[in-house]
N, CA and C atoms as a LAMMPS dump frame, in Angstrom:
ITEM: TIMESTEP
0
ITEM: NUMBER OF ATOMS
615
ITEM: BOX BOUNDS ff ff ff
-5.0000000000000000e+02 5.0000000000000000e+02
-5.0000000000000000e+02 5.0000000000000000e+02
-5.0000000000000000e+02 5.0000000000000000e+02
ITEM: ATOMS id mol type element x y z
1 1 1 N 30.3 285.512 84.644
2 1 2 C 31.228 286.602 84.914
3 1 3 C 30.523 287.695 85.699
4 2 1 N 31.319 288.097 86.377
5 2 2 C 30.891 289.277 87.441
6 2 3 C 31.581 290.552 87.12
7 3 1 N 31.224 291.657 88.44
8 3 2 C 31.895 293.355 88.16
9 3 3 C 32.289 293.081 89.39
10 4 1 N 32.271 292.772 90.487
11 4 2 C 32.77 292.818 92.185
12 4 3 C 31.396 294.565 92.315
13 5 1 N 30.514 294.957 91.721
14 5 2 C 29.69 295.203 92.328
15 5 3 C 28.732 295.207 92.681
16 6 1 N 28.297 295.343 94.179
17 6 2 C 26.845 294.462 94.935
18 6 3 C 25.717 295.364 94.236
19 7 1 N 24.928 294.163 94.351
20 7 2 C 23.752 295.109 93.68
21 7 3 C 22.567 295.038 94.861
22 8 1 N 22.701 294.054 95.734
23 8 2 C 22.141 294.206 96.915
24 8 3 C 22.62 293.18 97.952
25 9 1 N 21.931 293.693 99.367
26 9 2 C 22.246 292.786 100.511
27 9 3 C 20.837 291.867 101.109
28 10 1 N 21.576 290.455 100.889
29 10 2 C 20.271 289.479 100.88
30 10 3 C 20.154 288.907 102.246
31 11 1 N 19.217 288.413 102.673
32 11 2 C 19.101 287.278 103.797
33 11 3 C 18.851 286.376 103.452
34 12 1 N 19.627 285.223 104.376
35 12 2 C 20.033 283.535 104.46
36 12 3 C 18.813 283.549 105.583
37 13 1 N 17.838 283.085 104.807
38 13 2 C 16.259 282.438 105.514
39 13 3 C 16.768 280.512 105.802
40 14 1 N 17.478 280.252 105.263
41 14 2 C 17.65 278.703 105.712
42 14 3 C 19.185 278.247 105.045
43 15 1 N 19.912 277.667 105.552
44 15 2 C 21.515 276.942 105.354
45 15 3 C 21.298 275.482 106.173
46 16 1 N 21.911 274.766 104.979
47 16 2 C 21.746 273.68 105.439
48 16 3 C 23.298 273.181 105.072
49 17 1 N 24.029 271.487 104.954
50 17 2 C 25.151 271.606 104.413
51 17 3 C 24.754 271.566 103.049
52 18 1 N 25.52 271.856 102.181
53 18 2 C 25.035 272.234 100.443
54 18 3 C 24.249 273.008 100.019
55 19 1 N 23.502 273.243 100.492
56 19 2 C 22 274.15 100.466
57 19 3 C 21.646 275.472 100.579
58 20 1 N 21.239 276.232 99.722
59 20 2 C 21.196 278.057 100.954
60 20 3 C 20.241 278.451 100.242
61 21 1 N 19.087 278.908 100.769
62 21 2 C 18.157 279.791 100.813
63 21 3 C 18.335 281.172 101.085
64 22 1 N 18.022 282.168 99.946
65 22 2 C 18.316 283.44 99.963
66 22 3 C 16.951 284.638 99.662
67 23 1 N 17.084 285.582 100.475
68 23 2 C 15.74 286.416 100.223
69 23 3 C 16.791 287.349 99.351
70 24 1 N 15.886 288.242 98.535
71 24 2 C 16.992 289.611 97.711
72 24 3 C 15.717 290.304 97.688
73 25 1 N 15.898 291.693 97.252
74 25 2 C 15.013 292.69 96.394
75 25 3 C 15.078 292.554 95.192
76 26 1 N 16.248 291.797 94.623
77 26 2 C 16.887 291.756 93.502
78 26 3 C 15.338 290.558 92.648
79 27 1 N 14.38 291.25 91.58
80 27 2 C 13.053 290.356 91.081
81 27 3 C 13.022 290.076 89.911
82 28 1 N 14.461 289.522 89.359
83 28 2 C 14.554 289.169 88.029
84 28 3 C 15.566 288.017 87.62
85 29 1 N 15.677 287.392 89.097
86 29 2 C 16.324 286.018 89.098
87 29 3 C 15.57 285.038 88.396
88 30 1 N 16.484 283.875 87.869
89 30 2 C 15.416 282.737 87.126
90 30 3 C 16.458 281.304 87.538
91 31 1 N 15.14 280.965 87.464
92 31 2 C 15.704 279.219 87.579
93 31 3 C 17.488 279.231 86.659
94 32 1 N 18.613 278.425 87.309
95 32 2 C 20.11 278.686 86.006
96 32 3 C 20.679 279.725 86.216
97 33 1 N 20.193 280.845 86.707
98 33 2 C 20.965 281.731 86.602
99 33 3 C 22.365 282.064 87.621
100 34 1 N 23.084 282.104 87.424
101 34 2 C 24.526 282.79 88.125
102 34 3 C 24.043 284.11 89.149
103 35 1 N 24.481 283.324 90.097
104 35 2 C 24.407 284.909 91.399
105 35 3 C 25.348 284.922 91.817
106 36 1 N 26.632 285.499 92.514
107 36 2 C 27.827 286.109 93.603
108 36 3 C 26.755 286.272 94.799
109 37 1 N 27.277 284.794 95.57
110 37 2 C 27.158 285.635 96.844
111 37 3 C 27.956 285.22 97.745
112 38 1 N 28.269 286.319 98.521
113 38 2 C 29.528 286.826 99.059
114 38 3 C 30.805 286.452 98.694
115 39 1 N 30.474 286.709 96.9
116 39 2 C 31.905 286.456 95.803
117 39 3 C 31.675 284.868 95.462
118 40 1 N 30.638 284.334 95.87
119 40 2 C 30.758 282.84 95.75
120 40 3 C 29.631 282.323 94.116
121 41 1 N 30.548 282.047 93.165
122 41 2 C 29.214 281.804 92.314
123 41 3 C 28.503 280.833 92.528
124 42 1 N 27.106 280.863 92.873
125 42 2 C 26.145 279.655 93.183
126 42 3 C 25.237 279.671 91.946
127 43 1 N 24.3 278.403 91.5
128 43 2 C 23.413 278.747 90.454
129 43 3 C 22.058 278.441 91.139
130 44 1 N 21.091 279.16 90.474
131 44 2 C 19.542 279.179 91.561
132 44 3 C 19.287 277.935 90.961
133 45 1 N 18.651 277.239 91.629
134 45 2 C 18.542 275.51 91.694
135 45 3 C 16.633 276.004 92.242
136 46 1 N 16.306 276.877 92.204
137 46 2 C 15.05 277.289 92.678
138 46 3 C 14.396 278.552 92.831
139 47 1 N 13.774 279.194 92.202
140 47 2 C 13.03 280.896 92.461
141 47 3 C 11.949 280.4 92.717
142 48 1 N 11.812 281.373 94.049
143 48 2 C 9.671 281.559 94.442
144 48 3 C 9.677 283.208 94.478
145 49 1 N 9.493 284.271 93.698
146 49 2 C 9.419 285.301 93.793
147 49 3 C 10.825 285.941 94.675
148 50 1 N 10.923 286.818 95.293
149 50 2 C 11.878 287.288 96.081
150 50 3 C 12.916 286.463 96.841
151 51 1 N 12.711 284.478 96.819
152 51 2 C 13.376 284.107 97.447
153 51 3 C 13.954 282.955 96.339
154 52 1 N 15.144 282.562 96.462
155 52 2 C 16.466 281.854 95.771
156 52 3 C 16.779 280.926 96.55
157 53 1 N 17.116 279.638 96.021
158 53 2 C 17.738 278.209 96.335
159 53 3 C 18.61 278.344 95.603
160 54 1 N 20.216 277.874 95.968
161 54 2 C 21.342 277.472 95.552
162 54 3 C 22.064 276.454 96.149
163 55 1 N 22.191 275.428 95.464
164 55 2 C 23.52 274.115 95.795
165 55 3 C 24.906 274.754 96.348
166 56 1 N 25.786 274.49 96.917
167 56 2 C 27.311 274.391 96.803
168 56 3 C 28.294 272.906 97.044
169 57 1 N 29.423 273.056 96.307
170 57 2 C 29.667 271.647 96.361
171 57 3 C 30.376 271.235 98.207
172 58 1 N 30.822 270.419 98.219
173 58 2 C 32.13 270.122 99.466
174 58 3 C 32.804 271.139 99.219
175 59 1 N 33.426 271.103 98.112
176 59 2 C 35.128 271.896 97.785
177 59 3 C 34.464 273.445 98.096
178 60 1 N 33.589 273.711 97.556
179 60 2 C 33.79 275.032 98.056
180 60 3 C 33.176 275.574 99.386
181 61 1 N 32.814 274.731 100.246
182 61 2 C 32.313 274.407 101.727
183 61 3 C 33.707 274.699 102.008
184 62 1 N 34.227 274.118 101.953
185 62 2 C 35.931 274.226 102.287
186 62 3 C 36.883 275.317 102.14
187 63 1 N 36.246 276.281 100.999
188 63 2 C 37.855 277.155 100.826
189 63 3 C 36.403 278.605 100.566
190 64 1 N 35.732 278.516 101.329
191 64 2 C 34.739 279.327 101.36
192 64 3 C 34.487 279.593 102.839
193 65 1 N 33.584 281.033 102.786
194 65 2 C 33.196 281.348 104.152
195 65 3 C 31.445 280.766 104.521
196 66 1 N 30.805 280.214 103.284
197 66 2 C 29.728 279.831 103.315
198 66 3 C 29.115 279.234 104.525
199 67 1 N 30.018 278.187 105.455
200 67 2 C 29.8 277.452 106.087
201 67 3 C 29.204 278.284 107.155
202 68 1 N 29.864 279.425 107.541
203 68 2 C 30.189 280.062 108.98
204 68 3 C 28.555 281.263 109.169
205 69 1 N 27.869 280.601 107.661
206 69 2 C 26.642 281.715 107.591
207 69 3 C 25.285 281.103 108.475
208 70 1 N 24.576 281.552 109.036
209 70 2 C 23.551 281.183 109.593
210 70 3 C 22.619 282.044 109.342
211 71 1 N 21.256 281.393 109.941
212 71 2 C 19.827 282.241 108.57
213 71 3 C 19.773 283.352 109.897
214 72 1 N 19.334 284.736 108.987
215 72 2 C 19.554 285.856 108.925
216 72 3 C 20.614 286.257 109.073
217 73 1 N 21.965 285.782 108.416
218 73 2 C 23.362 286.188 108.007
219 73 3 C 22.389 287.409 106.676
220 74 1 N 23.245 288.349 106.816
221 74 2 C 23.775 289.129 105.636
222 74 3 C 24.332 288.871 104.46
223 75 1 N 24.208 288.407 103.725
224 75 2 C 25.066 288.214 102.049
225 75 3 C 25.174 289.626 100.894
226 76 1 N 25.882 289.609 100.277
227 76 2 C 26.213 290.922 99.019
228 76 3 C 25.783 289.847 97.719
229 77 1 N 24.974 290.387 97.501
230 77 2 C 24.634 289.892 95.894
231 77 3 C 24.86 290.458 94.805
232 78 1 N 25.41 290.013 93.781
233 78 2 C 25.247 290.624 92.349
234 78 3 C 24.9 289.182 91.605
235 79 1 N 23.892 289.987 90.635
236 79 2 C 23.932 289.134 89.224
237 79 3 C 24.859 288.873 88.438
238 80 1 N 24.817 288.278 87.573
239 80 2 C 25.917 288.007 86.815
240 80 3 C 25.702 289.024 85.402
241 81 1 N 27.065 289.393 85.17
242 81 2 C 26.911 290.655 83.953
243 81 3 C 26.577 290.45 82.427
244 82 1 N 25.89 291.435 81.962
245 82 2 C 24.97 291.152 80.871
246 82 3 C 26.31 291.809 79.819
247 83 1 N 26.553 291.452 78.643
248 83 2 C 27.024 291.91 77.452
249 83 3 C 27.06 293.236 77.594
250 84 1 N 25.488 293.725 77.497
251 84 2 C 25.118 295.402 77.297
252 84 3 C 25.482 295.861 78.425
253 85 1 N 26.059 294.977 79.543
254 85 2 C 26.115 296.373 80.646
255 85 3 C 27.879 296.677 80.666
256 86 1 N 27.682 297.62 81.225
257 86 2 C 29.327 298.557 81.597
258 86 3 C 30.201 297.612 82.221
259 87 1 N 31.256 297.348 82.287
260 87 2 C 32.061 296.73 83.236
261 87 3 C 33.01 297.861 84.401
262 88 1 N 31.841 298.084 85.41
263 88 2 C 32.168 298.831 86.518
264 88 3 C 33.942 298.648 87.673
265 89 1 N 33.523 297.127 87.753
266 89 2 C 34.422 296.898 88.528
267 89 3 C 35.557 296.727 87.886
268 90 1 N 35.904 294.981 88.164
269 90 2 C 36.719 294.007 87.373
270 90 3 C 36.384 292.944 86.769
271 91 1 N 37.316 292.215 86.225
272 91 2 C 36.437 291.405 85.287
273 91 3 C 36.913 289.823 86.884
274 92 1 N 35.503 289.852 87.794
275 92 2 C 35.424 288.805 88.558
276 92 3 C 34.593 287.283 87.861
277 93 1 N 35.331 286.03 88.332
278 93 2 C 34.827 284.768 87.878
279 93 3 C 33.868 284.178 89.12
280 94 1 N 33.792 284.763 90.506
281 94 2 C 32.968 284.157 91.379
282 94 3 C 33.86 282.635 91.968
283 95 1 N 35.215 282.309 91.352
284 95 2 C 35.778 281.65 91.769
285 95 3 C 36.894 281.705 93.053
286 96 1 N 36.066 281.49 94.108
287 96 2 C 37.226 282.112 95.097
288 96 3 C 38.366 281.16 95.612
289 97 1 N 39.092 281.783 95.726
290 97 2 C 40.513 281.203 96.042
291 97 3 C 40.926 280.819 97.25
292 98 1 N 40.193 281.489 98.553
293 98 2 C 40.228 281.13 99.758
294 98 3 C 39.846 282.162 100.497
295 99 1 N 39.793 282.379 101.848
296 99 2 C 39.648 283.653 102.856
297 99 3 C 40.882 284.031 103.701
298 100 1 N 40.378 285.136 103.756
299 100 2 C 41.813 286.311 104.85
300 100 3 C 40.621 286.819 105.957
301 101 1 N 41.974 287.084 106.977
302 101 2 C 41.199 287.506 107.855
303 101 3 C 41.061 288.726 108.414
304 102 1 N 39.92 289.728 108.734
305 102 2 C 40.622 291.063 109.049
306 102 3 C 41.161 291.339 110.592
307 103 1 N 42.384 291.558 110.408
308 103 2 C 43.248 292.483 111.377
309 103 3 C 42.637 293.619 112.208
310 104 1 N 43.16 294.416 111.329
311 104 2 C 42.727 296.145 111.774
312 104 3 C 41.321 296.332 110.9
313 105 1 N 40.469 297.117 111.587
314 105 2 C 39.6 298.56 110.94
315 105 3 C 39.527 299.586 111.45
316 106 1 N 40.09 300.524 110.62
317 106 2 C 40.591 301.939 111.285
318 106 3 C 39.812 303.321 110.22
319 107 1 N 39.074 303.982 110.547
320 107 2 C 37.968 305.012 110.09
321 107 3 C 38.759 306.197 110.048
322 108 1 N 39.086 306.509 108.813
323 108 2 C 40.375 307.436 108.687
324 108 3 C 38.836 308.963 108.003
325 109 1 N 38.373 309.843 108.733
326 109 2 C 37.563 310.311 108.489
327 109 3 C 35.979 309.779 108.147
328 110 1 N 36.046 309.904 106.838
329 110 2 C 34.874 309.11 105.932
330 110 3 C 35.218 307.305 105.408
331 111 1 N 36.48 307.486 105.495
332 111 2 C 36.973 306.75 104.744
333 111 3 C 37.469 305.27 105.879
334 112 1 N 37.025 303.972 105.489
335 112 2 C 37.998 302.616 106.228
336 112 3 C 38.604 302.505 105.801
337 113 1 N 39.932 302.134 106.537
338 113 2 C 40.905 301.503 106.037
339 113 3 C 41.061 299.962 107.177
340 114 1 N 40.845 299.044 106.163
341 114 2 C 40.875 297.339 106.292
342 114 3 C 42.511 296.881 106.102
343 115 1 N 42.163 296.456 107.694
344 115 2 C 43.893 295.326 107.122
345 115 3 C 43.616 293.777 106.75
346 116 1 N 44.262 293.316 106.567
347 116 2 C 43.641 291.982 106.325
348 116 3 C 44.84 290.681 106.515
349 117 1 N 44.657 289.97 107.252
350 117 2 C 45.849 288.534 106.915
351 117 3 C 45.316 287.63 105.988
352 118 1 N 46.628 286.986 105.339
353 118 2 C 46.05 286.525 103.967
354 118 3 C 47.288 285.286 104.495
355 119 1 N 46.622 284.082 103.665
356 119 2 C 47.925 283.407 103.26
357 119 3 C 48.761 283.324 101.981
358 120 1 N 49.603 282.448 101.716
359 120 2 C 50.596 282.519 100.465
360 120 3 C 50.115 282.428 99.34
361 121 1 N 48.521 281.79 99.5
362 121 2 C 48.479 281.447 98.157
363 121 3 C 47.067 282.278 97.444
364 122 1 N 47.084 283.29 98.536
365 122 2 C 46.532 284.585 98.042
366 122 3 C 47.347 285.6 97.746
367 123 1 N 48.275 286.065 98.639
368 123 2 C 49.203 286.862 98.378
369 123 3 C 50.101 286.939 97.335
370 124 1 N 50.534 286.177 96.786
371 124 2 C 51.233 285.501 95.473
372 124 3 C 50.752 286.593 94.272
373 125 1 N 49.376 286.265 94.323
374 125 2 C 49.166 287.352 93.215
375 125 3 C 48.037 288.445 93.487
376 126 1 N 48.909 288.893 94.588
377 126 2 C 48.418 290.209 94.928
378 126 3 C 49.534 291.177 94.307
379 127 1 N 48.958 292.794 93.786
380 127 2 C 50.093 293.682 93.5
381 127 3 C 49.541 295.102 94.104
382 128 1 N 50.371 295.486 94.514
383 128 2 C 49.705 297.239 95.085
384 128 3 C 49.426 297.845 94.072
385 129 1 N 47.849 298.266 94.224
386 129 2 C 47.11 299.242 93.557
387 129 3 C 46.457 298.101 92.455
388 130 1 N 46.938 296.756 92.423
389 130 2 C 45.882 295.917 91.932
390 130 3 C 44.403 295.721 92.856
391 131 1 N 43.865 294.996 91.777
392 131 2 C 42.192 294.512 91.409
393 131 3 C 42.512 293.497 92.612
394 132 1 N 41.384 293.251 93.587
395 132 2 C 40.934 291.702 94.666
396 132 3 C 39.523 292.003 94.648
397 133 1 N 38.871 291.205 95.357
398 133 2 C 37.558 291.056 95.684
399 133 3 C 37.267 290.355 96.851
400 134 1 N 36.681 290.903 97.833
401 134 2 C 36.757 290.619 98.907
402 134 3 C 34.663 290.575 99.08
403 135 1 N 34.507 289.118 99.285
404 135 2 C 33.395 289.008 100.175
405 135 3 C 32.058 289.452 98.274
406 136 1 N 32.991 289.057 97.393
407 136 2 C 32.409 289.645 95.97
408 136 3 C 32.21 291.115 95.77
409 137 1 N 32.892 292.356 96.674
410 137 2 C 33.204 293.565 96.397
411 137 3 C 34.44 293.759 95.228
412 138 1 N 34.516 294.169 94.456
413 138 2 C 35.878 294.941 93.634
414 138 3 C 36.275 296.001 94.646
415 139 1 N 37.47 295.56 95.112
416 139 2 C 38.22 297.137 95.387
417 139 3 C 40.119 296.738 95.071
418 140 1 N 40.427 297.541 95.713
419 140 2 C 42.121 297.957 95.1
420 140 3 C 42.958 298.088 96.333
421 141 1 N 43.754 297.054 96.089
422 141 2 C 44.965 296.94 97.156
423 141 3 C 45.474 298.407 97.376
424 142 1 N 46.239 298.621 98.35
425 142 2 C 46.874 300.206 98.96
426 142 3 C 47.658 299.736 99.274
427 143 1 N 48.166 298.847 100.341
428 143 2 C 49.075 298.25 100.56
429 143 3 C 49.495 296.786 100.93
430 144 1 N 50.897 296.22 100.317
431 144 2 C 50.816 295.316 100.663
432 144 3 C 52.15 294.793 101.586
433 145 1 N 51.926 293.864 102.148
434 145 2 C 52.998 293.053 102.649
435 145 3 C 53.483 291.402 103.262
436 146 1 N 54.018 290.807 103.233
437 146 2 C 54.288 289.677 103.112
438 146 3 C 53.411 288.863 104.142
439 147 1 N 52.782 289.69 105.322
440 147 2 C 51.468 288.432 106.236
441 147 3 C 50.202 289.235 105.915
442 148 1 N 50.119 290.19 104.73
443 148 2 C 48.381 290.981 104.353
444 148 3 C 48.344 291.957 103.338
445 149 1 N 47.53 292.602 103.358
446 149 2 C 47.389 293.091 102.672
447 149 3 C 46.26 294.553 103.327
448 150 1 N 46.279 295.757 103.096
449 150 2 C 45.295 296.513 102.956
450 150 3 C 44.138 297.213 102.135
451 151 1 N 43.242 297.72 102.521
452 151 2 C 42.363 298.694 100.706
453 151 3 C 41.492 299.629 102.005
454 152 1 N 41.49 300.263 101.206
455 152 2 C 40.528 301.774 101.41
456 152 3 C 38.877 301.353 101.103
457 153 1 N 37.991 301.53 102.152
458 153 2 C 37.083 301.545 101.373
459 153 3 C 35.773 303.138 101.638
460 154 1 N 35.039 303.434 100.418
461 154 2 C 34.839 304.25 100.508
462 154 3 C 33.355 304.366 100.865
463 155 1 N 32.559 305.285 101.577
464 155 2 C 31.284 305.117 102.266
465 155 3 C 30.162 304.74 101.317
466 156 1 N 30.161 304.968 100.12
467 156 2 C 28.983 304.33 99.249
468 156 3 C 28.921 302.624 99.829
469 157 1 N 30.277 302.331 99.169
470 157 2 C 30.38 300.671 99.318
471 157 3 C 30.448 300.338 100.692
472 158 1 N 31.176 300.989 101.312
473 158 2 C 30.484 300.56 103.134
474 158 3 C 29.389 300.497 103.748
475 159 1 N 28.532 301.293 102.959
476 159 2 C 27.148 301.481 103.457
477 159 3 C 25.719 300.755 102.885
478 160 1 N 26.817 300.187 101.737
479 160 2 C 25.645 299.215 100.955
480 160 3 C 26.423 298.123 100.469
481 161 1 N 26.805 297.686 101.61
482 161 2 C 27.577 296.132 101.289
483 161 3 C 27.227 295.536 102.714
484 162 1 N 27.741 294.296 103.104
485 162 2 C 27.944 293.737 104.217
486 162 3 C 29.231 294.362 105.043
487 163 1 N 30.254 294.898 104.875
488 163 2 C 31.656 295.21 105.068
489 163 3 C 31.106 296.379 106.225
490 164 1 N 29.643 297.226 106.71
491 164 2 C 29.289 297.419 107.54
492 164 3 C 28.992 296.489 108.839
493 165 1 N 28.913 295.89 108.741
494 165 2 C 28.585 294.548 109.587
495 165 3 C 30.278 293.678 110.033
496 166 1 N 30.559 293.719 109.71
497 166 2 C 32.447 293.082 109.585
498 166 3 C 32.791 293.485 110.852
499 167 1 N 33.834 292.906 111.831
500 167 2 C 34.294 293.114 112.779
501 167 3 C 35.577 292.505 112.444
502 168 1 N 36.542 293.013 113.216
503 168 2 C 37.986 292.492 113.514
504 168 3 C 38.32 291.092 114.222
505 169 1 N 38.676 290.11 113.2
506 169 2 C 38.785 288.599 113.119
507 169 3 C 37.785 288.179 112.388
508 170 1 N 36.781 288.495 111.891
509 170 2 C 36.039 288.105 110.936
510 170 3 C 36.784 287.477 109.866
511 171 1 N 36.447 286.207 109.14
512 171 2 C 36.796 285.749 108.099
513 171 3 C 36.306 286.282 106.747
514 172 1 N 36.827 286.694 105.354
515 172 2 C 36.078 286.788 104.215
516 172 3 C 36.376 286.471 103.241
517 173 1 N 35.829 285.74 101.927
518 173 2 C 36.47 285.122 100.893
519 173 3 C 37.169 286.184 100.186
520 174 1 N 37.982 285.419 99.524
521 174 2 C 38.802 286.221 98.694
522 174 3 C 39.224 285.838 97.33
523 175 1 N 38.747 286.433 95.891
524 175 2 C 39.323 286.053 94.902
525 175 3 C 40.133 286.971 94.339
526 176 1 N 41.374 286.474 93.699
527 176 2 C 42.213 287.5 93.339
528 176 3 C 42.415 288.051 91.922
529 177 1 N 43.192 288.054 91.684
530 177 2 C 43.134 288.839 89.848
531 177 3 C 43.385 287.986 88.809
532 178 1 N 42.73 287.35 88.128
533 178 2 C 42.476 286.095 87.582
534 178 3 C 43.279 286.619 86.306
535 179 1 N 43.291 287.951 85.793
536 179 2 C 44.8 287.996 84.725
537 179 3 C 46.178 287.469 85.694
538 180 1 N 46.491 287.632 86.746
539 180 2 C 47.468 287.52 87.439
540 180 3 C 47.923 285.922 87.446
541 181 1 N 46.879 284.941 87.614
542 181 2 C 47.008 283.417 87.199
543 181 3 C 47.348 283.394 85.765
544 182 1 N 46.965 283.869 85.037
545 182 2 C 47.304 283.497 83.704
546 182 3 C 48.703 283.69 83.687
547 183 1 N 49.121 285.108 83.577
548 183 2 C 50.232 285.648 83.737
549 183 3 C 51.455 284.347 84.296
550 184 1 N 51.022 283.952 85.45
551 184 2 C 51.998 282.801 86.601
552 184 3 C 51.884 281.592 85.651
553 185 1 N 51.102 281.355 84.927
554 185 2 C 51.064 280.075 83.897
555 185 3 C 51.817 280.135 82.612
556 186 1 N 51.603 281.315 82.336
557 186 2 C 52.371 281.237 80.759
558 186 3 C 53.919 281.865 81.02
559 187 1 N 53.918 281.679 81.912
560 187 2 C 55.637 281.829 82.533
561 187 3 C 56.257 280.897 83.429
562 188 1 N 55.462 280.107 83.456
563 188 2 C 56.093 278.921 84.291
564 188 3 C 57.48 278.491 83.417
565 189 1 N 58.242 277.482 83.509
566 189 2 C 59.063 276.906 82.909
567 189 3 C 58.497 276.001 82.099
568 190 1 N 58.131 274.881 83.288
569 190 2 C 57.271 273.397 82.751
570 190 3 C 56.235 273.523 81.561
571 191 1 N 55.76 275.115 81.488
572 191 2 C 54.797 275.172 80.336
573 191 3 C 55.334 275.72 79.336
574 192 1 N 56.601 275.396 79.179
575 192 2 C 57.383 276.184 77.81
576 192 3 C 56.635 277.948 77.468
577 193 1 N 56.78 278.533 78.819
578 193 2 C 56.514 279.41 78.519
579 193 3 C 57.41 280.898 78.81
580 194 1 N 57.65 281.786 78.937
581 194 2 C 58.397 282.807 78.94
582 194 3 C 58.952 282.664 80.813
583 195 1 N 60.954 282.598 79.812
584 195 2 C 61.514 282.703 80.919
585 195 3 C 62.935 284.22 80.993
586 196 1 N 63.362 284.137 81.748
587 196 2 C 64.882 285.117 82.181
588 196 3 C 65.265 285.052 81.077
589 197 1 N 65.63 283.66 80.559
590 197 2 C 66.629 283.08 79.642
591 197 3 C 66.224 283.841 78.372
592 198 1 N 64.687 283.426 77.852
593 198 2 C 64.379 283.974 76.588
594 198 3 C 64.027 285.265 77.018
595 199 1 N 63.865 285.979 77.711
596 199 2 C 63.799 287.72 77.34
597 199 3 C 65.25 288.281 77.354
598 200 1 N 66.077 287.872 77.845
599 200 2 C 67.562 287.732 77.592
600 200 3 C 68.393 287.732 76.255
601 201 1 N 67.779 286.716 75.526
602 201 2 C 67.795 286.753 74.422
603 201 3 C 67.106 287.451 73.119
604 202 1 N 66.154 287.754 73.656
605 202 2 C 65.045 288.856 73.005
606 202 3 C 65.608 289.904 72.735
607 203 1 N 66.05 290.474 74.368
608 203 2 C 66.71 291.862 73.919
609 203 3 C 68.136 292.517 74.044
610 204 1 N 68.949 291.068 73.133
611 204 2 C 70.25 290.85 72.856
612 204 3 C 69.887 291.229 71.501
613 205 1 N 69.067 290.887 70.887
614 205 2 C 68.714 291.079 69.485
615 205 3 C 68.823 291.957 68.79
């Protein structure tokens, strides 16, 4: 489990297919352990001091931006969250759902504002002023609409993320609000779960 916040920005010293070699500052990685990078959970398959080996499978070659990285790409890293620590962000699984692409970036003072195209089966459970994670950042929809979505982002996290580096058409993964799947499951029909019919009846009662 993750927070969607970076705790640093790493370099891709070698990508191969399946394979990624990562430098961090981050000096308390261990062989097993869970890293986000760029929202993607990988497990270190290898530590030599400051530098990280991680596997990825096909499937997520596929519905990932991993592929499109080449060595000295930029990555956002976080560890994975400890019990004792705060839960800053959201509660992220590192399971991403697919990528959007950005549209607009427009520098409204201090402040970006990111547009983004998404497809259906991100958008679905998107809600304005809900939780996404973009690229393994936590931030908060502003607006939405049926081909994207927007968010604000604010100069801390612009300035110590990759999302400095981002250009317009850039691809970035995207996972969405993993209460929001649950939610779409235990209301399906097929799963005998809450419909029109029975809250209808609920509050006929």
């Amino acid at each position: 489990m993750f927070t969607g916040l970076v705790e640093d920005i790493g370099t891709v010293k070698n990508i191969s297919y399946s394979k990624i070699e990562i430098e961090t500052m981050l000096n308390d990685i261990s062989k097993g352990d869970s890293v986000a990078v760029n929202g993607v959970c990988l497990t270190a398959v290898y530590v030599n001091k400051n530098i990280f080996v991680a596997d990825y499978s096909p499937h997520t070659d596929n519905i990932t931006t991993l592929s499109k990285l080449r060595q000295n790409s930029k990555v956002n890293l976080e560890r994975a969250l400890k019990f004792s620590s705060r839960l800053g962000g959201h509660i992220v699984s590192g399971h991403v759902d697919g990528t959007a692409k950005i549209e607009k970036i427009e520098l409204l003072k201090e402040f970006y504002k990111i547009k983004f195209l998404g497809r259906k089966n991100i958008l679905k459970y998107c809600v304005d002023k809900g939780s996404i994670v973009i690229d393994g950042i936590s931030l908060t929809i502003t607006s939405l609409s049926c081909l994207g979505f927007e968010i604000f982002i604010v100069p801390e996290t612009f300035n110590n993320t990759i999302m400095k580096f981002k250009k317009v058409g850039d691809k970035v993964n995207v996972e969405t609000d993993i209460l929001a799947k649950y939610i779409e499951k235990f209301t399906r029909k097929e799963s005998g779960g809450i419909s029109l019919e029975i809250l209808k009846e609920f509050m006929t009662k």
